[in-house]
C-alpha positions in Angstrom: -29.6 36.7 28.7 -31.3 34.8 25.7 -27.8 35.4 23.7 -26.0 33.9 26.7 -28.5 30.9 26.5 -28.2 30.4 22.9 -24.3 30.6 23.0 -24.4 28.0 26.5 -26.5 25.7 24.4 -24.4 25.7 21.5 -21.2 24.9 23.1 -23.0 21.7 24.8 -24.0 20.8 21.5 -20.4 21.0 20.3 -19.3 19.4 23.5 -21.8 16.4 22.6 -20.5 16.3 18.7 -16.7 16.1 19.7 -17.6 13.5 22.0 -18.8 11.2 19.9 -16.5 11.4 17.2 -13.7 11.3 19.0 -11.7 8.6 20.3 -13.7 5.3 21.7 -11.9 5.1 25.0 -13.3 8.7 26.0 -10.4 10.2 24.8 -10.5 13.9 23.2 -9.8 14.2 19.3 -7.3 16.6 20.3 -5.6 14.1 23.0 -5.3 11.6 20.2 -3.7 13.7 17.5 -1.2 14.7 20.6 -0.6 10.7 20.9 -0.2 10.5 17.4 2.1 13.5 16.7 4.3 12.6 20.2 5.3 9.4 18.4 9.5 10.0 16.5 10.8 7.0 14.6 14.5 6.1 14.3 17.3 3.7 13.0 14.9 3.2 10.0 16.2 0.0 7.8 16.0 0.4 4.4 13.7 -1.8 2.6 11.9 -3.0 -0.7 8.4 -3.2 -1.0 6.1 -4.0 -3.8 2.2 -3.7 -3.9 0.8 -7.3 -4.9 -2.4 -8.5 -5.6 -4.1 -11.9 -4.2 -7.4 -11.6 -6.3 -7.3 -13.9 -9.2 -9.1 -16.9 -9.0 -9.1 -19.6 -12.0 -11.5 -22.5 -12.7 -9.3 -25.5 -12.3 -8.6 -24.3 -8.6 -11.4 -22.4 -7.1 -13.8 -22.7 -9.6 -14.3 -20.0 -11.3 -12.4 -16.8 -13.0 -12.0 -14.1 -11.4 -10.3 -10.7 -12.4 -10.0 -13.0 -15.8 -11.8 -12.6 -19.0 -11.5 -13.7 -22.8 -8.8 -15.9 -21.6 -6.9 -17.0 -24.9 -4.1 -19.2 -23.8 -2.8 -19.9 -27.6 -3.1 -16.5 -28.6 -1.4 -16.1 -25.1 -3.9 -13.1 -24.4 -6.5 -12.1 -21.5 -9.3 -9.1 -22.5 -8.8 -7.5 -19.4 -4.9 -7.8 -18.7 -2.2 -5.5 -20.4 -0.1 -8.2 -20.3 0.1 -11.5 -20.1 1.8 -13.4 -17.3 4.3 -15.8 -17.9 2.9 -18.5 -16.4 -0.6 -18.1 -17.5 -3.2 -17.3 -15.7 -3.0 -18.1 -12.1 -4.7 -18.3 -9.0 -3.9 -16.9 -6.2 -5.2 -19.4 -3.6 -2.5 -21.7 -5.7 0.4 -22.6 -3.3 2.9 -23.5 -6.0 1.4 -19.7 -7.6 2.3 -18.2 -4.5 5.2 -19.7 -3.6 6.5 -18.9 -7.4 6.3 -15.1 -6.5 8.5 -15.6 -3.6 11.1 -16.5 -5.2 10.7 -13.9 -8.0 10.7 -11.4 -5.1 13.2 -13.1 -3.5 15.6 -12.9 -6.8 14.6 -9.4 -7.0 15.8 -7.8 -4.1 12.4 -7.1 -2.9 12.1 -7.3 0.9 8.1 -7.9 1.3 5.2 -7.6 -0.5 1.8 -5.1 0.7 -1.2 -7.5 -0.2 -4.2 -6.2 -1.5 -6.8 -6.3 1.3 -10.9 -6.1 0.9 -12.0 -6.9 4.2 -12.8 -10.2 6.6 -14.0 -13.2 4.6 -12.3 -11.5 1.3 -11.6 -13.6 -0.8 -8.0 -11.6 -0.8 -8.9 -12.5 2.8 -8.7 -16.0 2.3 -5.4 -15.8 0.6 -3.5 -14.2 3.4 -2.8 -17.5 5.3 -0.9 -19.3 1.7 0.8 -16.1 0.9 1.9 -15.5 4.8 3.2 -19.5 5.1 5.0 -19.3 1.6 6.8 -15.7 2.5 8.1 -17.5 5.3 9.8 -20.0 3.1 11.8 -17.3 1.6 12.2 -14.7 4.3 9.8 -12.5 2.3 7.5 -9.7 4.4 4.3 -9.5 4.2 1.8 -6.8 5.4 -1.9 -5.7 4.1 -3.1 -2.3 2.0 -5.9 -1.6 3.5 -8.4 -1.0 0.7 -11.5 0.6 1.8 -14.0 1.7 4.9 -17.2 1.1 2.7 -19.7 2.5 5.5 -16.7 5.3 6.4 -17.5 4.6 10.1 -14.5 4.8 12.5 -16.1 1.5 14.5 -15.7 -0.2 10.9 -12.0 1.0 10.3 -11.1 -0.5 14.0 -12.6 -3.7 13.9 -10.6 -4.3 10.7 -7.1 -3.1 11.8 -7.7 -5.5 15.0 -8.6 -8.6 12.7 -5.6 -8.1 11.0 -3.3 -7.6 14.2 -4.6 -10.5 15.8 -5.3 -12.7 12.9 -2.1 -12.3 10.7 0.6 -10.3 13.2 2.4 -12.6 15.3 2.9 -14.6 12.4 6.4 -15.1 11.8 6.5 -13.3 8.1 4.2 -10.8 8.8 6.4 -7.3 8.6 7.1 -5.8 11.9 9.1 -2.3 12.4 10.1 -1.9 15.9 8.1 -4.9 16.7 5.1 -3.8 15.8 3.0 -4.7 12.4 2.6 -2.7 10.0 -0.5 -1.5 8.4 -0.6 0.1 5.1 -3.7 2.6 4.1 -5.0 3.3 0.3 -6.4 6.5 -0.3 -9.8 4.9 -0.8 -9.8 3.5 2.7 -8.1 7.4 3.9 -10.9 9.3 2.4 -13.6 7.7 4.2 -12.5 9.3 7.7 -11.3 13.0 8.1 -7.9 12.8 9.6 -9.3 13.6 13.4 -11.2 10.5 12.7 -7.9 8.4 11.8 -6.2 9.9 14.9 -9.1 8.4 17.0 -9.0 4.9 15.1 -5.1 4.5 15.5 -5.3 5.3 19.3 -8.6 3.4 19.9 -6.6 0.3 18.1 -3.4 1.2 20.1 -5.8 0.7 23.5 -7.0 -2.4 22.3 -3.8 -3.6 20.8 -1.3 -2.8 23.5 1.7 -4.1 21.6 0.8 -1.2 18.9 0.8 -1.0 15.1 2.7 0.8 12.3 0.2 2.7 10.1 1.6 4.1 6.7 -0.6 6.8 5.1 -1.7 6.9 1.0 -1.7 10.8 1.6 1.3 13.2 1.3 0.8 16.3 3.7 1.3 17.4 6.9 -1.4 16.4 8.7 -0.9 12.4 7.8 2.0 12.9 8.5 1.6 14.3 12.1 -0.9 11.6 12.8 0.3 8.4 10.8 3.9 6.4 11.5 4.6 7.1 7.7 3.0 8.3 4.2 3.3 7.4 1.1 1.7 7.0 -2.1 0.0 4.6 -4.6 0.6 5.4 -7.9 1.2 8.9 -9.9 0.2 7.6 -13.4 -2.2 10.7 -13.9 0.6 13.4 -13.7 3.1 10.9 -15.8 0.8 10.1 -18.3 2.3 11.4 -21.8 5.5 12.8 -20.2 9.2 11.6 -21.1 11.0 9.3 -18.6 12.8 12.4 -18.0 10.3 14.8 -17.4 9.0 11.9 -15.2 12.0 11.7 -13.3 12.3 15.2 -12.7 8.5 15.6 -11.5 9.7 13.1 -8.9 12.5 15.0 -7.8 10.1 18.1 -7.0 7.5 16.3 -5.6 9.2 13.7 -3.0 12.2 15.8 -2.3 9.9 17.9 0.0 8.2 15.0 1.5 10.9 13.1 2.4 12.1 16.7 4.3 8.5 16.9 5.4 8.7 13.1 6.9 11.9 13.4 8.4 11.1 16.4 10.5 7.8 14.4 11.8 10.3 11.5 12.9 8.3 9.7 9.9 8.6 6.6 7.8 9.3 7.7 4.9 8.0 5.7 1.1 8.8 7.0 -2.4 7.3 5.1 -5.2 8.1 4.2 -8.6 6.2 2.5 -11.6 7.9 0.4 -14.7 4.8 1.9 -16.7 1.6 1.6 -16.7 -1.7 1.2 -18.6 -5.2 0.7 -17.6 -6.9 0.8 -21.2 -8.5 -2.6 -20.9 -10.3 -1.7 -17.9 -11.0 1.7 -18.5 -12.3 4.5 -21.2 -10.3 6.2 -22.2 -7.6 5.4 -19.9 -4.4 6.2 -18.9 -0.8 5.1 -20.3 2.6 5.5 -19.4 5.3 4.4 -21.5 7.9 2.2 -19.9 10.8 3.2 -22.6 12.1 -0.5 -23.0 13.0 0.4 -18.6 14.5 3.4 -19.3 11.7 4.9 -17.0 12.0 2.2 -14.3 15.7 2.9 -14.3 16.1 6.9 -14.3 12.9 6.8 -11.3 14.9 4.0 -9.3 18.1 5.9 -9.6 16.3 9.9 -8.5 14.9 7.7 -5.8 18.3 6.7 -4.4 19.4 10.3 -4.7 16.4 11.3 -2.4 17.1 8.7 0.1 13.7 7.3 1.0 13.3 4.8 3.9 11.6 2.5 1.8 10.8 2.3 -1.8 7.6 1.0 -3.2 7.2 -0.5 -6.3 3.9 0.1 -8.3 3.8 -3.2 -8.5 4.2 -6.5 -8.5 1.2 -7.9 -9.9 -1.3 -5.5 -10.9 -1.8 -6.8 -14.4 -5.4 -4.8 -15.2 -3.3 -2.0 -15.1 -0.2 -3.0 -16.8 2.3 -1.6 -14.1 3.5 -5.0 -13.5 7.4 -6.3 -12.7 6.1 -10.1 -12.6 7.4 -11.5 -15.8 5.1 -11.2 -18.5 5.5 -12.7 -22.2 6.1 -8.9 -23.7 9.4 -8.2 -21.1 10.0 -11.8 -20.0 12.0 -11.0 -16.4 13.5 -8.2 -17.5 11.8 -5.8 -15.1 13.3 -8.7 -12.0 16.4 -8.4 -13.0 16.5 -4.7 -12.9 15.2 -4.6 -10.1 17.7 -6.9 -8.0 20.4 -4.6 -10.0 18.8 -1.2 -8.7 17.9 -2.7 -5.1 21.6 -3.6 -4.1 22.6 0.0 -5.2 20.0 1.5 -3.1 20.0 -1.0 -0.1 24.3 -0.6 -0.3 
């Protein structure tokens, strides 16, 4: 009898547990991975992404640096950027900034950009609204990377998504697949919340949001792909670092060839990404560095990811200058990584 006590007690408790964690409308963890995993995807269009950033801020127009330092505009150098832009430093607040990268993206081939995204009142936040109205002008997508859950509470994770929907999309650049926005997730952000947890945010937004959302994974398994519209990844800098191009190329080839089988049996979205180069060693010790070959790498890692037949290709990115993995023009390749880029976006797009 007390065994049959302790036992009846203990499945209340795990009754009371599941309830709370699960999904906000009253409905069970397991109903919304059911919800999440009933959903197949098809006619897929082929796109061009790139990750870009929206957080640099310069004195002449907000009033202050930021993500600049040791700024040495004769010496054409910035202490914490691999490179150096082009332009010069920028801000991206700066319409005629903003409106610069469209075009760029626009010559490129690249179909929309996935902005950086910190959370409400950001001031990445703040630069949606330029960035949205100058995509526009150029028939350039934009969507957000969601960055981070900082109190990793599911409550914190909706309220978010649901800015986003409402704020930025019904606006007339925002990307839509389907007709429904899309939401991209960094790893940070997917770390914060087991993958139950996710399935109860997406359905909990998808109650709230009728119209529904496109959620793309930073995670490459089986379970984000049963629960999210699409996976993908950042960056794979830490198992390229020190290889060849083609030892790069072919670590690709084993790695995505399975996930892009994996996606496609899930009825998935499915992202492969590719990097020019990259180096973070003025923002971090020791750092990490991988040779761009004079675009040798960018080349041979476009052209494997054309022979595994992605839905969309990322490009790791655009912008992100801290850690060198840039395509924006810079004075050291001027717009050499552009150009192949248009040349390598046709072939795959054709």
């Amino acid at each position: 009898m007390a065994e049959f006590i302790v036992l009846l007690i203990f499945a209340m408790f795990i009754t009371v547990v599941s309830f709370c964690s699960s999904a906000f409308a009253g409905e069970t963890d397991a109903g919304a991975v059911r919800k999440r995993s009933a959903i197949k995807h098809q006619d897929i269009p082929r796109k061009v992404l790139a990750f870009y950033y929206p957080w640099y801020g310069t004195q002449a127009f907000t009033g202050k640096w930021i993500h600049y330092k040791d700024i040495d505009t004769d010496a054409k150098t910035i202490g914490d950027l691999t490179h150096y832009p082009s332009i010069g430093p920028y801000d991206s607040h700066d319409p005629e900034a903003v409106a610069y990268h469209m075009e760029l993206a626009q010559r490129a081939g690249v179909d929309g950009f996935i902005v950086s995204w910190w959370g409400k009142r950001d001031f990445s936040d703040d630069a949606m609204p330029v960035i949205l109205d100058e995509a526009q002008k150029r028939n350039i997508e934009v969507t957000v990377y969601h960055e981070d859950v900082p109190d990793g509470k599911s409550e914190s994770a909706v309220d978010d998504f649901l800015y986003v929907l409402e704020k930025y999309g019904s606006h007339p650049a925002y990307q839509r697949f389907h007709d429904k926005p899309v939401i991209f997730v960094y790893g940070r952000s997917m770390g914060r919340l087991d993958i139950i947890g996710w399935a109860s945010v997406l359905a909990e937004v998808e109650r709230r949001y009728p119209s529904g959302l496109i959620a793309v994974a930073d995670r490459l398994d089986r379970p984000a792909a049963r629960i999210f519209d699409g996976i993908h990844t950042y960056n794979y800098a830490g198992d390229a670092a020190g290889r060849s191009a083609g030892q790069i190329t072919q670590m690709m080839r084993r790695r995505y060839s399975s996930v892009v089988k994996l996606v496609g049996e899930f009825g998935r979205i499915s992202c492969l990404t590719i990097i020019p180069g990259y180096d973070d060693t003025k923002v971090r010790t020791p750092g990490l560095v991988v040779e761009r070959y004079d675009g040798k790498l960018y080349e041979q890692t476009w052209e494997m990811a054309i022979r595994l037949s992605p839905n969309w290709i990322l490009i790791t990115s655009f912008n992100e200058w801290h850690e060198g993995s840039e395509i924006e023009p810079s004075e050291e390749y001027g717009d050499q990584y552009i150009k192949l880029t248009r040349k390598w976006s046709d072939k795959f797009k054709a």
